[in-house]
C-alpha positions in Angstrom: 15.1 31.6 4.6 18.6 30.4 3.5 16.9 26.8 3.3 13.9 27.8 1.8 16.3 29.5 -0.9 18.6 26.3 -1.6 15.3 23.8 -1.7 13.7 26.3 -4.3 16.5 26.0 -6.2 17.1 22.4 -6.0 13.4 22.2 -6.9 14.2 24.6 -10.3 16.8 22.1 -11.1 15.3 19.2 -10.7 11.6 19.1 -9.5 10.8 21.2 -12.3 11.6 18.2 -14.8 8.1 16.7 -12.8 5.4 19.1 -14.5 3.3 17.6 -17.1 4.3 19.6 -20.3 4.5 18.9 -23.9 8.1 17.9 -23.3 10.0 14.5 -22.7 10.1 14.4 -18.7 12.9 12.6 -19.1 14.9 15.7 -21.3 18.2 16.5 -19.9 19.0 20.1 -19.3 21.2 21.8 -21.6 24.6 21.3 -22.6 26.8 22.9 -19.8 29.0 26.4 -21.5 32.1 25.1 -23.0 30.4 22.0 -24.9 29.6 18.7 -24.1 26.5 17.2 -23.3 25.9 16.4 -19.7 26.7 12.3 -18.3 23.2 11.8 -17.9 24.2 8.6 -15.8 26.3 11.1 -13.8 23.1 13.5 -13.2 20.6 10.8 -12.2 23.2 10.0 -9.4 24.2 13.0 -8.1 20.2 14.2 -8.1 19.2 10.7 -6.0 22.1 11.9 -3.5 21.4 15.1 -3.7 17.6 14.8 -2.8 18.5 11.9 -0.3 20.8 14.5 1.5 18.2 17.0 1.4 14.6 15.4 2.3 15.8 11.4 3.9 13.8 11.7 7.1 17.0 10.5 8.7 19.7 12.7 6.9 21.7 13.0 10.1 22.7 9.6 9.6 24.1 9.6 6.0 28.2 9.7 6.2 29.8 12.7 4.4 31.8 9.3 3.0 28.6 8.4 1.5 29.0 7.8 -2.5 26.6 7.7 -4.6 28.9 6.3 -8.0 29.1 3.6 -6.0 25.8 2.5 -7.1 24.6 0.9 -10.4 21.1 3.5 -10.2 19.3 5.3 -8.5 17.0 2.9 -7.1 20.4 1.3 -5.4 21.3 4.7 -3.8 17.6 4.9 -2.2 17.9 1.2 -0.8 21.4 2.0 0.3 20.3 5.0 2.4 17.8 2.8 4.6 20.3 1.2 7.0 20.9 5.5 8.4 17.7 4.8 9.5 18.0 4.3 12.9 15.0 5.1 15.3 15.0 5.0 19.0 13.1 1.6 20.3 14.0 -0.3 17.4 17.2 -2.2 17.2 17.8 -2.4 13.0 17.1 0.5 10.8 13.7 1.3 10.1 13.8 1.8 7.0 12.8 -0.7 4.3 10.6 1.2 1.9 13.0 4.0 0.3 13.3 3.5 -3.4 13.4 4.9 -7.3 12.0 3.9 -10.6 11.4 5.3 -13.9 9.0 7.7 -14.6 7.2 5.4 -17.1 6.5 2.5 -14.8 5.4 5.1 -11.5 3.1 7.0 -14.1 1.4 3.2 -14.8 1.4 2.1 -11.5 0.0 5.1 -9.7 -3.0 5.8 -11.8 -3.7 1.7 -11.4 -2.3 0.2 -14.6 -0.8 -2.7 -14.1 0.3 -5.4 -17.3 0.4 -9.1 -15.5 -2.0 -11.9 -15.1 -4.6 -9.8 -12.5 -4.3 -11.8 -9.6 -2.6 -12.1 -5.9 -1.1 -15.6 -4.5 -0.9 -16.7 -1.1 -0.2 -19.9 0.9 -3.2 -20.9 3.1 -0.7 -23.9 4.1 2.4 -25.0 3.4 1.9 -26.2 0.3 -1.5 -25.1 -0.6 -1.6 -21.7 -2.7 -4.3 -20.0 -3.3 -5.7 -16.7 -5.1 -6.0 -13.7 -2.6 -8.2 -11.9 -5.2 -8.8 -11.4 -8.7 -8.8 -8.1 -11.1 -12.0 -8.2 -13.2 -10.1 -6.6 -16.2 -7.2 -8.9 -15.9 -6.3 -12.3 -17.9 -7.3 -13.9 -14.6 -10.9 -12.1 -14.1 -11.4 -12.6 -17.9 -11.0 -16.5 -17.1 -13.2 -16.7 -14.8 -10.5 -17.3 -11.8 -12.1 -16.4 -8.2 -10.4 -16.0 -4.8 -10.1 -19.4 -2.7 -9.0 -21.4 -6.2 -6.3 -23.7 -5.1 -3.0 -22.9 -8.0 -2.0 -27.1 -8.3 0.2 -27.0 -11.0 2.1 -24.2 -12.4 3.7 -24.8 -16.4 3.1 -28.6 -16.0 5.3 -28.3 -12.3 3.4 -29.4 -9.2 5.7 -28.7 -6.8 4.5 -25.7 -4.9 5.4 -25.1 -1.6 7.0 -22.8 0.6 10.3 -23.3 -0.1 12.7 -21.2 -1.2 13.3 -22.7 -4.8 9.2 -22.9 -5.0 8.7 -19.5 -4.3 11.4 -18.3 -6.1 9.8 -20.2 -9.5 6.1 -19.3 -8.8 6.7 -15.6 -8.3 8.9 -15.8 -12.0 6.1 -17.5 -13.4 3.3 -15.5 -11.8 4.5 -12.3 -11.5 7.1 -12.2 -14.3 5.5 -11.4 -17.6 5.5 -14.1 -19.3 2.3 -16.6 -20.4 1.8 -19.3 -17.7 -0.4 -22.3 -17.5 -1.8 -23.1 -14.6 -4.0 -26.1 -12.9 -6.7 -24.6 -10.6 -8.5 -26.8 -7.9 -12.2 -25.5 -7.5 -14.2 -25.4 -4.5 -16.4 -27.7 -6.1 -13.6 -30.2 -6.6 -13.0 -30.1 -10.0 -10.1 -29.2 -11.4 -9.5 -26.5 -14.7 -6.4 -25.3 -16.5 -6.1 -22.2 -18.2 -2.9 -20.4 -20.5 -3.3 -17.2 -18.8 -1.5 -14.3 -20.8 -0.1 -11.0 -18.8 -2.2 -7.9 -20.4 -2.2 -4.3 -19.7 -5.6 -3.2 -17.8 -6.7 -0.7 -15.4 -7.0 -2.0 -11.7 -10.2 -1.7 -10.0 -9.5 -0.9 -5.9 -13.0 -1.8 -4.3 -13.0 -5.7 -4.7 -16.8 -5.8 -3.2 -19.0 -4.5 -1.1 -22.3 -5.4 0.6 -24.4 -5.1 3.9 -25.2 -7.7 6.4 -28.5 -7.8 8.8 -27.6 -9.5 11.5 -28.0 -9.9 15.2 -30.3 -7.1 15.1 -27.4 -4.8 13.2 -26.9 -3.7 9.9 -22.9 -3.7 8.8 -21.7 -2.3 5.9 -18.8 -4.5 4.9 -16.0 -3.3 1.6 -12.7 -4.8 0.6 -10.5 -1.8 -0.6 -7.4 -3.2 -2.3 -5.3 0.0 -3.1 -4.9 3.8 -2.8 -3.7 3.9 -6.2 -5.3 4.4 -9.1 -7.7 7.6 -10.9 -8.1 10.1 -7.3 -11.4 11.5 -8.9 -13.2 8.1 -9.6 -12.0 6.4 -6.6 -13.7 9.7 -4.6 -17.2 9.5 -7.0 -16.8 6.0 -6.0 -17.0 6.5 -2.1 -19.6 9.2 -2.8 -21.9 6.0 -4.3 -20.7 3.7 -2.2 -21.4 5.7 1.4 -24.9 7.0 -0.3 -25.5 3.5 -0.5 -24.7 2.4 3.1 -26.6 5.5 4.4 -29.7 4.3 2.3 -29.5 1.2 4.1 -29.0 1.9 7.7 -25.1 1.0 8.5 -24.3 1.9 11.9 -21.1 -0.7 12.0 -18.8 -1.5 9.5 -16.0 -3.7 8.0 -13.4 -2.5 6.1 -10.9 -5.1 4.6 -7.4 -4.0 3.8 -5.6 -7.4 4.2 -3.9 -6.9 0.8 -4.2 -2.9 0.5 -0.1 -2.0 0.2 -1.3 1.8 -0.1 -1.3 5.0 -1.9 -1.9 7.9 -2.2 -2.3 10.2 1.3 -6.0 12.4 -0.4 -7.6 9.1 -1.2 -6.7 7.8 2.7 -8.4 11.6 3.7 -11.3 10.9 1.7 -12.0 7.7 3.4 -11.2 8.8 5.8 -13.5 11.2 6.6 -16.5 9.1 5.3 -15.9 6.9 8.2 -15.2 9.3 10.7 -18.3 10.4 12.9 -19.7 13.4 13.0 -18.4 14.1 16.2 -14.9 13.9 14.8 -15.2 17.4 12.3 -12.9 20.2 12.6 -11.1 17.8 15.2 -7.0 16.1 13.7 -6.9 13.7 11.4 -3.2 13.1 11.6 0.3 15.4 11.9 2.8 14.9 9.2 6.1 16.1 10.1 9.7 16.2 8.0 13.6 16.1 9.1 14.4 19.4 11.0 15.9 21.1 7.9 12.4 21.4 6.8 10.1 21.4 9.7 8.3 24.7 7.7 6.6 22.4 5.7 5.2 20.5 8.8 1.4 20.2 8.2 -1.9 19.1 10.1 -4.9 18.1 8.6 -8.3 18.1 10.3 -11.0 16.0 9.8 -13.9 17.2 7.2 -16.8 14.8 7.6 -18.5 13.7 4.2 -21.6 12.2 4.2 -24.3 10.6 6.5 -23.0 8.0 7.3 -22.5 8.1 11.3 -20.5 4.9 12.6 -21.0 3.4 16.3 -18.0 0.9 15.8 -15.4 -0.1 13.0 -13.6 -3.2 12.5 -10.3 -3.2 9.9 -9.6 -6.6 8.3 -5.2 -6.7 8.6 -2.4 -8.9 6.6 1.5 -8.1 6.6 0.6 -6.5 3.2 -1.6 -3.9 5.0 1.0 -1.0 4.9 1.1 2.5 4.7 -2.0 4.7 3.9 -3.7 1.9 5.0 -2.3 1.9 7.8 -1.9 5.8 8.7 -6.3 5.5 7.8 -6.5 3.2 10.9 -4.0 5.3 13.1 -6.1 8.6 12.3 -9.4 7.0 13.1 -8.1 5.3 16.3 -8.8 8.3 18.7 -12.1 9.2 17.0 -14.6 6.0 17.0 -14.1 2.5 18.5 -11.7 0.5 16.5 -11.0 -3.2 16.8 -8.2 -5.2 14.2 -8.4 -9.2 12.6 -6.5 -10.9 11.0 -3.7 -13.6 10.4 -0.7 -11.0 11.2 0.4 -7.8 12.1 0.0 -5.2 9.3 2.6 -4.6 7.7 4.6 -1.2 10.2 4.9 1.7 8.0 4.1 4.9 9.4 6.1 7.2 7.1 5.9 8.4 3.3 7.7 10.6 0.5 7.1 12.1 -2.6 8.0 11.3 -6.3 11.0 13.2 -6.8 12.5 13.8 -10.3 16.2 12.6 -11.6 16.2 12.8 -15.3 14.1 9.6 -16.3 13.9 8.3 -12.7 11.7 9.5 -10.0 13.4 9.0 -6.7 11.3 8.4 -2.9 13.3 8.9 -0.2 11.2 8.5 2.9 10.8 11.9 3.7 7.8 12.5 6.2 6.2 10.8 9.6 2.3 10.8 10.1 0.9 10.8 13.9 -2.7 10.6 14.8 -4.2 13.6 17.2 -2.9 11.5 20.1 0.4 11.9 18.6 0.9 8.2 18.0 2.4 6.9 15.0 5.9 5.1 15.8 4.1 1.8 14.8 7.2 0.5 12.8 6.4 -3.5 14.1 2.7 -2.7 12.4 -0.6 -3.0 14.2 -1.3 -6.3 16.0 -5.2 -7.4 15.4 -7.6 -7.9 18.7 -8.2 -10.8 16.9 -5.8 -12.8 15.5 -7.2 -15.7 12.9 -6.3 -16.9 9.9 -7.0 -15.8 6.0 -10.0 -17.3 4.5 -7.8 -18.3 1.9 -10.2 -21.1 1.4 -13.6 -19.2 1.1 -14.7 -16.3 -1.4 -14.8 -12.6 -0.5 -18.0 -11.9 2.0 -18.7 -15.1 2.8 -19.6 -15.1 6.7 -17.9 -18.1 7.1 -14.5 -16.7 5.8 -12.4 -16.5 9.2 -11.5 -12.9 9.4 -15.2 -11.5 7.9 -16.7 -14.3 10.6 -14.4 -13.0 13.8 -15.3 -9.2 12.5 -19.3 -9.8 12.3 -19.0 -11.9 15.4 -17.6 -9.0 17.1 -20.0 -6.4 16.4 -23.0 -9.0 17.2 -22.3 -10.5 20.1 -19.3 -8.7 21.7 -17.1 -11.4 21.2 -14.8 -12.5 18.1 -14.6 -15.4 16.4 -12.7 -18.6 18.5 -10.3 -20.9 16.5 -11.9 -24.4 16.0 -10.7 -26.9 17.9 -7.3 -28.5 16.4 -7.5 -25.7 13.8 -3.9 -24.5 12.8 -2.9 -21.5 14.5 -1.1 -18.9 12.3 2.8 -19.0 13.8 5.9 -17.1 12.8 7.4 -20.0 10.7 4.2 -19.8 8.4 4.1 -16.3 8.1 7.7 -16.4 7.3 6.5 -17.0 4.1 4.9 -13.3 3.9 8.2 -12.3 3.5 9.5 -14.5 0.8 6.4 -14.2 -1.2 6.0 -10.6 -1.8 2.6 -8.7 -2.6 3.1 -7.2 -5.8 1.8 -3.8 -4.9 3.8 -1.3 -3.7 3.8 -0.5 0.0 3.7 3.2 -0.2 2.3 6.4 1.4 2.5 9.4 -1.1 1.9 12.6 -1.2 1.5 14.3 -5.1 4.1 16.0 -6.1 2.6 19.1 -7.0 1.6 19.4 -2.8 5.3 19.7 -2.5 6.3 21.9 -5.4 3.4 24.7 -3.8 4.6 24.1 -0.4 8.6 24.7 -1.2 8.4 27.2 -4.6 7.3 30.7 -3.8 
């Protein structure tokens, strides 16, 4: 009770700044008695700390020397906690995830608003990038820019590569806000250039779907690029989506999260239990458990099944940007339904999540819960190796059969057998997917629960 006291109060101080109300978010409390406005700089610290202290899976591990004024923000307190992050098995912290931000840029990014150019960038070689996919409403989609487009020549500079100074000056111009011009190689072989111009738009997280009759089966096949984004569209949109694959007799099916960083934990539920089969209702989903200071608030959720769609096997399409609720989706379903794993890499190892937690102007995300599956599996930190490990299709268009991952996957559920490499064809090694690392996704690789589940969970 004495801990359910001092987290209710912490909550009063500073959760409370979280609920939508006509007033600034960002407000500062009142001006302590005596006078004098509060160092607002000051609070934002001590509240990272303070909630860091509290929630950090790993608490334990922080030093009492730990100081947060040591720290230009509170998004360099959070990375500071992650090396007390130790985990038993692993020889480096765990942690790489825990961060903060202001509340303006979370509230764009989680409902899916983004303001770039609306489009991802990958290496298929060393120095051949291409686009990983495309948002419709972005200066990109607008343009008429597709995945497998080979980028040639970025603001008159054709020197791309996978070098450090290369990546360093395509993510600036790519990824940085600014207008970019860029020469695009077509499959066709011609070449185009377009002045592409960041805008503000609203992302759209299922890329494509379709259904395949082959080999005598019918697969449903869907690339889901984020957990982000409006909760009650995304959900009408499985609705349509599984009423559609019911209509049409899937019995197997694809799911592609090679670039899927993500989001939030209801919107990995609700898929969650549309791929599920009915024998999996009323059975666990997954166990979320916190640091023993608040094991109380330790919860399992069981499977609810939506829809008719009743699965006899299920293949997830895996990159090193799968990560997250995309990952804790394939965990839960693992026990419930034969599942198999492509793709060029391990995904991406990140079976733990937080919530947004408020300090002033800043919302703070200490990583402050696990997730197991009902097997009470989940310590996946090195990410889930694929069955089948080929290379991104970087060079074909989303559903083509002959794009290697979708080919290895439809392969599988056809014959029993996945795709082989061609002969002399490039296998994906370490060295290449080095380059994972050094060019980053730009989606956030995050598991989240909304913050009003924890507010009901902690405030009587």
């Amino acid at each position: 009770m004495k801990r359910l006291l001092m987290l209710t109060l912490l909550a009063g101080m500073v959760l409370g700044a979280c609920q939508k109300s006509n007033d600034d978010p960002g407000t500062p409390p009142p001006p302590p008695p005596g006078g004098g406005g509060p160092n607002n700089d000051q609070l934002r610290k001590d509240s990272a700390i303070l909630w860091g202290r509290e929630l950090y899976l790993w608490r334990t591990q922080i030093p009492a020397t730990f100081n947060a004024n040591n720290y230009a923000d509170p998004n360099k307190i959070m990375e500071a906690l992650r090396r007390y992050s130790n985990e038993p098995g692993f020889t480096q912290p765990v942690d790489r995830w825990s961060f903060a931000v202001l509340k303006e840029e979370w509230d764009d990014v989680s409902s899916g608003i983004a303001a770039d150019l609306g489009m991802g960038i990958f290496f298929k070689s060393n120095d051949d990038l291409r686009v990983t996919y495309v948002e419709k409403e972005g200066a990109a989609g607008k343009a008429g820019v597709e995945r497998s487009w080979r980028i040639i020549r970025i603001n008159g500079n054709s020197n791309i590569n996978t070098s450090d100074a290369s990546i360093n000056f395509i993510v600036d111009a790519v990824y940085g806000g600014d207008p970019a011009t860029i020469e695009f190689l077509k499959p066709d072989g011609n070449t185009v250039e377009l002045e592409l111009t960041p805008s503000t738009y609203q992302e759209q997280p299922l890329l494509l779907d379709s259904v395949y009759q082959t080999g005598g089966k019918k697969i449903g096949y869907m690339v889901y690029n984020s957990f982000l984004g409006d909760q009650e569209q995304t959900k009408a949109d499985f609705a349509n989506l599984f009423a559609e694959f019911q209509a049409k007799g899937v019995k197997d099916m694809v799911v592609d999260l090679r670039y899927n960083g993500g989001g939030y934990v209801a919107l990995w539920e609700e898929l969650a239990n549309y791929l599920a089969p009915r024998s999996a209702e009323g059975q666990v989903m997954y166990r979320q458990s916190f640091n023993e200071r608040y094991d109380f608030l330790d919860t399992t959720v069981n499977f609810s099944k939506k829809g008719s769609v009743d699965l006899d096997n299920l293949i997830f399409i895996v990159s090193q940007n799968t990560a997250s609720a995309s990952e804790g989706l394939i965990n839960s379903l693992t026990p419930h339904i034969p599942v198999k794993i492509v793709g060029p890499s391990n995904s991406h190892g990140k079976p733990v999540g937080y919530f947004p937690l408020s300090a002033l102007d800043w919302y703070v995300f200490p990583v402050s819960f696990r997730t197991v599956n009902s097997q009470n599996s989940g310590n996946y930190f090195n990410g889930f190796a694929p069955d089948s490990r080929v290379p991104d299709g970087l060079d074909k268009a989303w559903g083509d059969l002959e794009e290697d991952c979708l080919a290895s996957a439809i392969r599988y559920l056809t014959t029993g057998n996945f795709q082989p490499l061609s002969v002399g064809e490039n296998r994906v090694t370490e060295e290449f997917l080095d380059s994972y690392r050094r060019l980053p996704s730009k989606k956030l690789k995050v598991m989240v629960e909304d913050r009003r589940s924890l507010e009901s969970r902690i405030v009587p």
